[in-house]
C-alpha positions in Angstrom: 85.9 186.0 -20.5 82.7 186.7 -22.7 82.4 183.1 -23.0 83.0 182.1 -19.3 79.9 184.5 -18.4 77.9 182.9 -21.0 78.3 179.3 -19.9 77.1 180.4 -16.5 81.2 180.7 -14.6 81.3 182.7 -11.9 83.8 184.1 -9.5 87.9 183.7 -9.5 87.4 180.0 -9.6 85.1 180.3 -12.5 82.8 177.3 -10.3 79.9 176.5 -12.7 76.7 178.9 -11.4 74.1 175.9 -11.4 76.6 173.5 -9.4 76.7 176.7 -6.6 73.0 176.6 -6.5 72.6 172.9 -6.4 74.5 172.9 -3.2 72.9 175.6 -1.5 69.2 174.1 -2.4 70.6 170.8 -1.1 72.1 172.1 2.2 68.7 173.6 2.5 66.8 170.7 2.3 69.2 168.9 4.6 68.3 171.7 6.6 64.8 171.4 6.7 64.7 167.8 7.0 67.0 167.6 9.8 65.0 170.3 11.4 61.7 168.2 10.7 62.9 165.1 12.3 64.1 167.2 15.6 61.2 169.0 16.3 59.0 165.1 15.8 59.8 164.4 19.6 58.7 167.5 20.4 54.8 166.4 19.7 54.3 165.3 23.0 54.5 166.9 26.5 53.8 165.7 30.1 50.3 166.1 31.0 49.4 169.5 33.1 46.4 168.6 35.1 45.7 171.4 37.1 44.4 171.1 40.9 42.8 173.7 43.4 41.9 176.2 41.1 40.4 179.1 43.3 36.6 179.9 42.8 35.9 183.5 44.1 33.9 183.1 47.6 29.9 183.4 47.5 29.4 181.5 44.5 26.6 178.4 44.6 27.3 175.2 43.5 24.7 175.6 40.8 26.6 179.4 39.9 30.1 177.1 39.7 28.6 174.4 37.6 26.9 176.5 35.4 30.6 178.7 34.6 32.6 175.6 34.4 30.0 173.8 31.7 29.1 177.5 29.8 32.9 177.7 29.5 33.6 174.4 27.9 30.6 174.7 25.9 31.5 178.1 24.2 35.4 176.5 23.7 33.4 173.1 21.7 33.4 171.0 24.5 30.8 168.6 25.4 29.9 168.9 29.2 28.0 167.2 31.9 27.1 167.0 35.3 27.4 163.6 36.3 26.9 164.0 39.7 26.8 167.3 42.4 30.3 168.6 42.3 31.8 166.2 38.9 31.3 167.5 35.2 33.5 165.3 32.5 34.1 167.5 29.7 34.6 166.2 25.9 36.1 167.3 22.9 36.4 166.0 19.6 38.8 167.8 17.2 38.9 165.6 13.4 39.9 162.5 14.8 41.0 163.5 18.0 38.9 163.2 21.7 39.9 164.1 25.1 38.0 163.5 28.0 38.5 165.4 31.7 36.8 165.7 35.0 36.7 168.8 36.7 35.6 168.4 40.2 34.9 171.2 42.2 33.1 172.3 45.7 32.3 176.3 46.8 36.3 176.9 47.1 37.7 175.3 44.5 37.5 173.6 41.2 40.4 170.9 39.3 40.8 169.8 35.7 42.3 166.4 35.5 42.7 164.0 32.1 40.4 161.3 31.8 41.2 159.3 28.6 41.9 159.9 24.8 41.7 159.0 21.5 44.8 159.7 18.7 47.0 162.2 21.2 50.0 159.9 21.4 49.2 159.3 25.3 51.5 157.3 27.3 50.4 155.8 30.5 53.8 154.9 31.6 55.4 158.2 31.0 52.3 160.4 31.6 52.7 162.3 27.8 50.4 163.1 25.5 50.1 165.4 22.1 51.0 168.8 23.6 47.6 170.3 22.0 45.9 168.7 24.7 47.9 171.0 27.4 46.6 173.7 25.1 43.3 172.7 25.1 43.1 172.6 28.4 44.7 175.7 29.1 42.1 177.8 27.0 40.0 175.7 29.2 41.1 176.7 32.2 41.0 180.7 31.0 37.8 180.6 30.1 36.6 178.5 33.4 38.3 181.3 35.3 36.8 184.3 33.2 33.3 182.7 33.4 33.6 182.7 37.2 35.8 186.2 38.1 31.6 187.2 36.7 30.2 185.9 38.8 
């Protein structure tokens, strides 16, 4: 028995300690690499452009434009007024860009995807990297916390 414990046997079938480990380690890695490949398709999402967001009533189109572009501008984005009522919005993240337009009026204000670079976007089936939906989301929050100041 002495010399069972030293050579590493275990239990009633006296299995070899190491060989018990070796499985467990490689079920784990299975694991894990199984889990790795499942959760790959789950990088992109359909794209959530969001339309008719309210703007509180009173506020200027100069007010508006000034919320929407002070909002993108704190988040990293690069914003501009290209004409009365359109900003596109920019955003570079390593080597990643998305572009938006966010048209709005006195009422209400949209956020709608423009074009990208390196976000897995597919035209046909309307996906993209689902960072971008985040993105735009803390995009949205801050648009609407910029303007409930106003």
């Amino acid at each position: 028995m002495e010399n069972e414990i030293a050579l590493g046997m275990q239990g009633p079938n006296r299995v070899p300690a190491r060989r018990g480990l070796f499985n467990i380690r490689m079920l784990t890695l299975l694991v894990m690499a199984v889990s790795v490949i499942g959760l790959g398709g789950c990088r992109t999402s359909p794209i959530r452009d969001l339309d008719a967001r309210p703007i509180p009533p009173g506020a200027t189109p100069t007010q508006i434009s000034k919320a929407i572009q002070g909002a993108g501008n704190g988040l990293g984005w690069a914003m501009q007024e290209t004409r009365p009522g359109m900003i596109v919005g920019t955003i570079y993240l390593r080597d990643h860009m998305a572009k938006v337009e966010i048209p709005f009026s006195t009422s209400s204000y949209s956020i709608r995807y423009s074009a990208s670079t390196n976000l897995k976007f597919n035209e046909e089936k309307r996906t993209i990297h689902s960072n971008y939906n985040s993105w735009i989301a803390n995009l949205d929050n801050q648009i609407r916390a910029n303007l409930s100041m106003l």
